[in-house]
Every structure is written in C-alpha cells, then in structure tokens.
MARBA-3410 file (N, C-alpha, C, O; in Angstrom, 1 decimal):
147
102.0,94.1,97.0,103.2,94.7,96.7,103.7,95.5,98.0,102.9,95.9,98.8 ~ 104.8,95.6,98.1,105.5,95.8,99.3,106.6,97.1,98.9,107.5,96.9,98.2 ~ 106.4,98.5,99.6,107.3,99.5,98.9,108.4,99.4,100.7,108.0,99.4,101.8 ~ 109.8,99.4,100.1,111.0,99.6,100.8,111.4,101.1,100.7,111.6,101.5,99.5 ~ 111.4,101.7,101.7,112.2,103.2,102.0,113.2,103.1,102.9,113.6,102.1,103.5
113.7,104.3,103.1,114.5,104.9,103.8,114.2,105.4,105.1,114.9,105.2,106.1 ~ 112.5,106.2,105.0,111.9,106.5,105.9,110.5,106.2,106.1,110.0,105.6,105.2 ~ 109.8,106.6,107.2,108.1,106.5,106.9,107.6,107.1,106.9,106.4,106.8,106.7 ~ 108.1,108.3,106.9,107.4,109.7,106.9,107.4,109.7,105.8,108.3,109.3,105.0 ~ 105.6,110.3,105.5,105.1,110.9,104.2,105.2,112.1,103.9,105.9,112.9,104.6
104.8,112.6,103.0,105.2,114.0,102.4,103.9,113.9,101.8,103.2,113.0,101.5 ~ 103.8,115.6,101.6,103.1,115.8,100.8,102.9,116.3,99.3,103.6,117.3,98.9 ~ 102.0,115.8,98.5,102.3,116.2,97.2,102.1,117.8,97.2,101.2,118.3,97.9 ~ 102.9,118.8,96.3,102.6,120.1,96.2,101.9,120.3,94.8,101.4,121.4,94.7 ~ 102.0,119.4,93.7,101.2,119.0,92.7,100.8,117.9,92.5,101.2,117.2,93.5
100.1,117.2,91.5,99.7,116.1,91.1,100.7,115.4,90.6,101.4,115.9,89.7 ~ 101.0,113.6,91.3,101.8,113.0,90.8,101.3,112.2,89.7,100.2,111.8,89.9 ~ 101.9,111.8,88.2,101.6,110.9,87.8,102.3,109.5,87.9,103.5,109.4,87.6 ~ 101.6,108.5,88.2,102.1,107.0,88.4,100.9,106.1,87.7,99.9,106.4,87.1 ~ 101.5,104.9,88.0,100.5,104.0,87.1,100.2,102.7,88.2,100.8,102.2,89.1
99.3,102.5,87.7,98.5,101.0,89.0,98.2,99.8,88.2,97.5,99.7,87.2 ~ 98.7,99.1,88.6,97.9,97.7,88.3,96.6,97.1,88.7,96.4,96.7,89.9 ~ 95.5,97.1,87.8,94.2,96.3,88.4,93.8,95.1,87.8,93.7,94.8,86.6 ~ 93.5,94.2,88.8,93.4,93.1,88.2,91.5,92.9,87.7,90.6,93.5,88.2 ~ 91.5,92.1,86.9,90.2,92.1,86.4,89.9,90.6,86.4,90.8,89.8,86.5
88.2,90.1,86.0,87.9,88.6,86.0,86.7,89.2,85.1,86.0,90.2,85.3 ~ 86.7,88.7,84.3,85.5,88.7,82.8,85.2,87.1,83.7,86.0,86.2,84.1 ~ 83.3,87.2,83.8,82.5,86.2,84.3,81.4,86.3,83.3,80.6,87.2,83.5 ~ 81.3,85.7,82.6,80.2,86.2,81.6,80.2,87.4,80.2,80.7,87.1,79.1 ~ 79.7,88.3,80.4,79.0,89.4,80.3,80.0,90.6,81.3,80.5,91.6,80.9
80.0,89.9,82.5,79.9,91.2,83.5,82.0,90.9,83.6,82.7,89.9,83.2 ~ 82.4,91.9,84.2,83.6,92.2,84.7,83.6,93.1,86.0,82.8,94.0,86.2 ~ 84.6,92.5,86.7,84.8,92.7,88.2,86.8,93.3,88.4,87.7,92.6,88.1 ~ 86.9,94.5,88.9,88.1,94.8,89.2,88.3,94.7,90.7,87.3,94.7,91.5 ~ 90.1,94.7,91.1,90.4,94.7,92.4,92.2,94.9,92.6,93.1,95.0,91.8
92.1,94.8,93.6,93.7,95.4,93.4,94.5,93.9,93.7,94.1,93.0,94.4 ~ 95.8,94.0,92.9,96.2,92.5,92.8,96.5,92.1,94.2,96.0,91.1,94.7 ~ 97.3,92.9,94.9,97.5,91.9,96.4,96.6,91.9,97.4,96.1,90.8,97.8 ~ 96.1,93.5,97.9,95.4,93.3,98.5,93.6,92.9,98.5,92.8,92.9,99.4 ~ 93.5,92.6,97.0,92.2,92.2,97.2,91.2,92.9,97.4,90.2,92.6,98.0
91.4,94.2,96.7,90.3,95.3,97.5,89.1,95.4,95.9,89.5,95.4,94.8 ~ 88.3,95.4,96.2,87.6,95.8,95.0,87.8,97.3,94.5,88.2,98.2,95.2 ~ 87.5,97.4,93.2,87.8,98.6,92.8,86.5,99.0,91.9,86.3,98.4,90.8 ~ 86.0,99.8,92.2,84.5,99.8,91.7,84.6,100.7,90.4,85.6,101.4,90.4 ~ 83.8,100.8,89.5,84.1,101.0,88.0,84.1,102.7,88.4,85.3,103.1,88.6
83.4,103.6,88.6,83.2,104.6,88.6,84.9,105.2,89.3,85.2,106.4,89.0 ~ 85.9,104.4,90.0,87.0,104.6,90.2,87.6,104.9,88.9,88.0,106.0,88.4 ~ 87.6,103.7,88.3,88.6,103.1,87.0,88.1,104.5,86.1,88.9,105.0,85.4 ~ 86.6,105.0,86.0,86.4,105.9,85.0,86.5,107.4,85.6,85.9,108.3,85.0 ~ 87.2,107.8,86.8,87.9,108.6,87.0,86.7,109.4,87.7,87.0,110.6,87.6
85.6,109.3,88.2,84.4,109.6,88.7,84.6,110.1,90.0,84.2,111.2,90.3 ~ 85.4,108.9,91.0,86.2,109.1,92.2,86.9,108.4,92.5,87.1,107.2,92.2 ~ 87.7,109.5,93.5,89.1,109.0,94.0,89.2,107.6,94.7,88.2,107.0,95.0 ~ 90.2,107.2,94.8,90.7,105.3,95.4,91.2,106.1,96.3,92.1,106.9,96.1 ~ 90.2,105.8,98.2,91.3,106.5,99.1,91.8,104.5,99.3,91.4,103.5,98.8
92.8,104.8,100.4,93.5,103.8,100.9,92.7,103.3,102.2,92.1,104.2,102.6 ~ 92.4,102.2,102.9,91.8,101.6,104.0,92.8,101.5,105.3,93.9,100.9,105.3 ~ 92.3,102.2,106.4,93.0,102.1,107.3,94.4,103.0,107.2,94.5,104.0,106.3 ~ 95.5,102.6,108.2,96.6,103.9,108.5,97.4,102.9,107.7,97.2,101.8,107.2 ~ 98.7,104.2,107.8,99.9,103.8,107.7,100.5,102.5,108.1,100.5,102.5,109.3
101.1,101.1,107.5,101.8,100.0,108.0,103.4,100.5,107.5,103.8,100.5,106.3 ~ 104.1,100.7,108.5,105.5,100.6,108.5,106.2,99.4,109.8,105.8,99.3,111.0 ~ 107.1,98.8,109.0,108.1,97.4,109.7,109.3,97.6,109.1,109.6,97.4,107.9 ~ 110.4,98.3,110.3,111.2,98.3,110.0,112.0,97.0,110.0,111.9,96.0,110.7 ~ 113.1,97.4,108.8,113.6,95.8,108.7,115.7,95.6,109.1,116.5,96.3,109.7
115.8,94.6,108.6,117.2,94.8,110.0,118.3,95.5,109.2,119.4,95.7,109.7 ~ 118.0,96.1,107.7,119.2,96.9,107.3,118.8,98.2,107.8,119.7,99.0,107.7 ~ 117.6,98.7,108.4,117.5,99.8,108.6,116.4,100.4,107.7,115.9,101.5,107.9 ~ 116.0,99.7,106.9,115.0,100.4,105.6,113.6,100.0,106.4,113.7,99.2,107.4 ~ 112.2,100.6,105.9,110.9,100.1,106.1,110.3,99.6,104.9,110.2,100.0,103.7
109.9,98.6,105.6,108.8,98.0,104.8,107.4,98.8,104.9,106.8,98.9,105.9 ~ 107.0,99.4,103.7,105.4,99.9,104.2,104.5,98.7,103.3,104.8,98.2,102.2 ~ 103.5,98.6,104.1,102.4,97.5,103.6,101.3,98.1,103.2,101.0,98.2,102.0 ~ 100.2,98.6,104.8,99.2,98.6,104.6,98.9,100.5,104.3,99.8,101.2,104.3 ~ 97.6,101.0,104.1,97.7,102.2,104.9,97.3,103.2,103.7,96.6,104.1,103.9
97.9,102.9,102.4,98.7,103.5,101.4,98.1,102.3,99.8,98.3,101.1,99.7 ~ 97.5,103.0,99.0,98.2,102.4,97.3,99.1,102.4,96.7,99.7,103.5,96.5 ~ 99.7,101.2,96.2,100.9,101.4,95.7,101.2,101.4,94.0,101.0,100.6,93.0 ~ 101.5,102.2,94.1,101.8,102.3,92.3,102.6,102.4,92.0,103.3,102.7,93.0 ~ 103.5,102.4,90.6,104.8,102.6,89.9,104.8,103.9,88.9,104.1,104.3,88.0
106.1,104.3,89.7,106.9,105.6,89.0,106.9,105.6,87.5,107.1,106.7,86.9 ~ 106.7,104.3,86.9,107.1,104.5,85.5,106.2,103.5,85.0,106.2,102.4,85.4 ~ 105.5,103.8,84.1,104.6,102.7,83.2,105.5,101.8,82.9,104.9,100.8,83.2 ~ 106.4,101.6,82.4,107.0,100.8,82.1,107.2,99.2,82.8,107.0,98.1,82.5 ~ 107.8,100.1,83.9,107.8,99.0,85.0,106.6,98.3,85.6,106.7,97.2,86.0
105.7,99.0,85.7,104.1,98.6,85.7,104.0,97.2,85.0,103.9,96.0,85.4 ~ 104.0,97.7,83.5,103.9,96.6,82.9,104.8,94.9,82.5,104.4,93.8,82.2 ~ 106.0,95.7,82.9,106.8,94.2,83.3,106.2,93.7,84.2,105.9,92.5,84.0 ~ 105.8,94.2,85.2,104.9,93.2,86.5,103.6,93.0,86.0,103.1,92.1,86.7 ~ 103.0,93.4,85.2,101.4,93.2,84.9,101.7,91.6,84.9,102.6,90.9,84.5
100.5,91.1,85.6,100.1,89.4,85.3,98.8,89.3,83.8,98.3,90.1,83.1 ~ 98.7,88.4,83.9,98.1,88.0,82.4,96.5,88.8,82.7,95.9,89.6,81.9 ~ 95.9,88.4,84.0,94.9,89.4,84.1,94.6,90.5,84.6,93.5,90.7,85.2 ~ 95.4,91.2,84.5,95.8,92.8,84.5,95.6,93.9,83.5,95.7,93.9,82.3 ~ 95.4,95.2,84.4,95.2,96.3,83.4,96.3,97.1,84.0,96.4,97.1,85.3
97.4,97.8,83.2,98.0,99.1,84.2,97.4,100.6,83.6,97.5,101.1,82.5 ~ 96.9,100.9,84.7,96.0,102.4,84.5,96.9,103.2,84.7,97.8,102.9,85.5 ~ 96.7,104.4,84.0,97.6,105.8,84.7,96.7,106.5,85.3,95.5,106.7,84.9 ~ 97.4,107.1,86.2,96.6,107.7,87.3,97.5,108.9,88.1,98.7,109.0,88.2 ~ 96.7,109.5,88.5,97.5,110.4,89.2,97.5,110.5,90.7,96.6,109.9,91.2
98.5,111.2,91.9,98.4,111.4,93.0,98.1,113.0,93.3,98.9,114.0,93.3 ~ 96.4,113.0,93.6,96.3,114.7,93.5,97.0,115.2,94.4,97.5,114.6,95.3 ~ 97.5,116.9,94.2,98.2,117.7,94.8,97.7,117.7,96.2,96.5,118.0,96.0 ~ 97.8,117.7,97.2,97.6,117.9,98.5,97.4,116.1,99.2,96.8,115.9,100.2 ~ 98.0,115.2,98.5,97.5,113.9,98.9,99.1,113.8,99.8,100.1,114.4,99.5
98.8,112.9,100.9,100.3,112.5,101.3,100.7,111.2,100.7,99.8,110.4,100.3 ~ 101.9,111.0,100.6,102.9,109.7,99.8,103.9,109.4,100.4,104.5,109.9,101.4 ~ 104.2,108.3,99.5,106.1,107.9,100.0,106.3,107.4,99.1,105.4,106.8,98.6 ~ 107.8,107.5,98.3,108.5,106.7,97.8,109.2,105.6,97.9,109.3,105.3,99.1 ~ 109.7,105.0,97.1,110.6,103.8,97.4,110.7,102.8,96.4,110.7,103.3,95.2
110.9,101.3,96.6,111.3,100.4,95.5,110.5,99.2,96.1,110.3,98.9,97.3 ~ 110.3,98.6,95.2,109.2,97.2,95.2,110.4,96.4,95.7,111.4,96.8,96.1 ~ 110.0,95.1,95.5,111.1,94.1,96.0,111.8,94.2,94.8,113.0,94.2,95.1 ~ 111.7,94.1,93.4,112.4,93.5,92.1,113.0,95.6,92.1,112.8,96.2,91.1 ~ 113.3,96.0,92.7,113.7,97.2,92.6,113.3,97.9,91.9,114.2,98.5,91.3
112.1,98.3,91.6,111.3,98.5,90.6,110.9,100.1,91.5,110.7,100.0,92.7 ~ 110.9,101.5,90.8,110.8,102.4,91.4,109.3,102.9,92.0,108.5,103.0,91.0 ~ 108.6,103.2,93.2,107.2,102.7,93.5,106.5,104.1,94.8,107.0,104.3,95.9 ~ 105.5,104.7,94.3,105.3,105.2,95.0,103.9,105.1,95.6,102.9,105.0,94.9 ~ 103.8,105.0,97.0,102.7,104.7,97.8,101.9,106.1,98.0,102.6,107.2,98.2
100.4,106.1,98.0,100.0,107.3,98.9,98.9,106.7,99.0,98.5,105.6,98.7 ~ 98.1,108.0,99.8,97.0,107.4,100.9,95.2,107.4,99.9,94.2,106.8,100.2 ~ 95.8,108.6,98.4,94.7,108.1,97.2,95.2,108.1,95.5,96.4,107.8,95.4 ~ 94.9,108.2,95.0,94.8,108.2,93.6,93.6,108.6,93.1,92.6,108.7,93.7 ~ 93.8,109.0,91.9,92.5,109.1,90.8,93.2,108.5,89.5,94.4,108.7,89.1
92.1,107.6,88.9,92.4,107.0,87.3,92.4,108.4,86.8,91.9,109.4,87.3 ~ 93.5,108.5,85.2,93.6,109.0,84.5,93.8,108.6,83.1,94.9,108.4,82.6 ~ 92.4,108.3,82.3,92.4,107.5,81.1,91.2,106.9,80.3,91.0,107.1,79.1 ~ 90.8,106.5,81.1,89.0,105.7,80.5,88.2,106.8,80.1,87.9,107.9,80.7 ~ 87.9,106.2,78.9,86.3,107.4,78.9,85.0,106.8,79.4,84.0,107.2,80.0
85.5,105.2,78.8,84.0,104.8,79.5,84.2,103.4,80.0,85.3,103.1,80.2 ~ 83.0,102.3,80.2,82.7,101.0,80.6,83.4,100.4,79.6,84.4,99.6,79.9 ~ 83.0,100.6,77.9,83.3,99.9,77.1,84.4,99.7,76.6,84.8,98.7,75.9 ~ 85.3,101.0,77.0,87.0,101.0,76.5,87.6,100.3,77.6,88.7,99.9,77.3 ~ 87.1,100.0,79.1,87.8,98.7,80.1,87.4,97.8,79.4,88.3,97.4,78.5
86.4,97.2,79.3,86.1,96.4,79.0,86.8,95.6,77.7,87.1,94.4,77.7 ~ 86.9,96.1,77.2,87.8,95.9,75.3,89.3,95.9,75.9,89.8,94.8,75.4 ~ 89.7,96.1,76.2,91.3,96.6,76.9,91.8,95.1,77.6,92.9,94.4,77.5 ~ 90.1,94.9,78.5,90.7,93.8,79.3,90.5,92.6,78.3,90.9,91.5,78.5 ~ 89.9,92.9,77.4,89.3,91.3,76.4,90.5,91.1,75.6,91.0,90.1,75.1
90.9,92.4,75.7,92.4,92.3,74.3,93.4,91.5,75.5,94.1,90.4,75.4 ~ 93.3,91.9,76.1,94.6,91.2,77.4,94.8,89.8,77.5,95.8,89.1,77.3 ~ 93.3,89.3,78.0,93.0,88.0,78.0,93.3,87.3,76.8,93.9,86.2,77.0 ~ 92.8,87.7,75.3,93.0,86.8,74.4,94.7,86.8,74.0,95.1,86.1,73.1 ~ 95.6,87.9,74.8,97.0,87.5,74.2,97.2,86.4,75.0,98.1,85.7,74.5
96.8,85.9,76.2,97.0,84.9,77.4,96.5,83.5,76.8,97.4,82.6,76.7 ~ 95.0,83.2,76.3,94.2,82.3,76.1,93.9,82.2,74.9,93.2,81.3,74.5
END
C-alpha cells in the first residue's frame, strides 16, 4: 500500500490514534502464520494480542511525484482512517485489526491509491484480541466465506 500526501514531514501524535490494519493470514494445518499484505513482513502473534508494539523497519521512503504530491512507501505502517475502508480492501485472506497509533509516535497522513483515507506511522499497537483462539476463529470464519 502506497500513502499519497502533500508533504513528508511527519508529525507527531499528541494522543493515541485509532486506525485499523490489514493482516494477512495462511491457516497450514493446525498452525497459522500472520504478515503484512504488501510488504511481507511477519507479524508475530504476541503483536496481534497486543503484548507489543509493530515498530516499522528502516527510515522514511518519500518519492516525490510530478503533480507535486509524495509517494511514501517504506519507513512507516500503513493503516486506514476508517474501518470501513479497511474492509472494502480486505482480500479473502485477511483480518482488519484495530489498533492504535500511541501518543508520542510520529505519522503522516494521506490517501491510498483508490482514495481511500490512510494513515502511515513509524508504530502501532493491536487493539482487540484477547487471545490465540479468538484470531484463530476470526480467521477460520474468513476463510470459510471464501472456500
């Protein structure tokens, strides 16, 4: 996912944001494996159960583009302003978690490509799971509307 701004400069949160993420999941068995849909990052359970924070890998990626706006890529998680929109983008093997961006984290806003409203920062924390067994069930319910 790709967030478009105005600028690259980040800001900082002065409270906790809430937004929501997409995680993609693979039921192999028994076992279940999370990761982030584009970039492929694993996302280890004790994340998802809100244990600890998702920082981001590496800096800031900004590319400015020829109307003037940036493209930010790397640097940053990207989540959506609105569950809603989360879930229109969810693919079939997906979870959208809510989560928040703690108060002192830096961010940016902006718009996905489908103009979808999207805010990047450098962590998150899940807000939602109590345990292994409610991902787990969540993502079984997902899969059987697909298959």
């Amino acid at each position: 996912m790709c967030l478009v701004t105005k600028t690259e400069r980040l800001k900082v949160a002065k409270e906790d944001i809430k937004c929501y993420k997409r995680v993609a999941f693979f039921l192999i068995g028994d076992e279940i494996n999370f990761e982030t849909p584009h970039q492929c990052t694993i996302v280890p359970i004790d994340v998802l159960l809100g244990k600890q924070e998702f920082s981001a890998l590496g800096n800031l990626e900004a590319k400015k583009g020829e109307n003037g706006e940036y493209l930010i890529f790397g640097g940053v998680i990207h989540t959506y302003a609105y569950k809603w929109d989360a879930c229109i983008n969810q693919c079939h093997n997906e979870l959208v978690v809510d989560c928040i961006i703690p108060k002192g984290t830096k961010y940016i806003e902006g718009y996905d490509g489908s103009g979808f409203k999207t805010i990047a920062a450098q962590k998150i924390k899940v807000d939602g799971f109590k345990n292994e067994e409610e991902i787990k069930k969540q993502a079984i319910r997902i899969e059987k509307m697909y298959y």
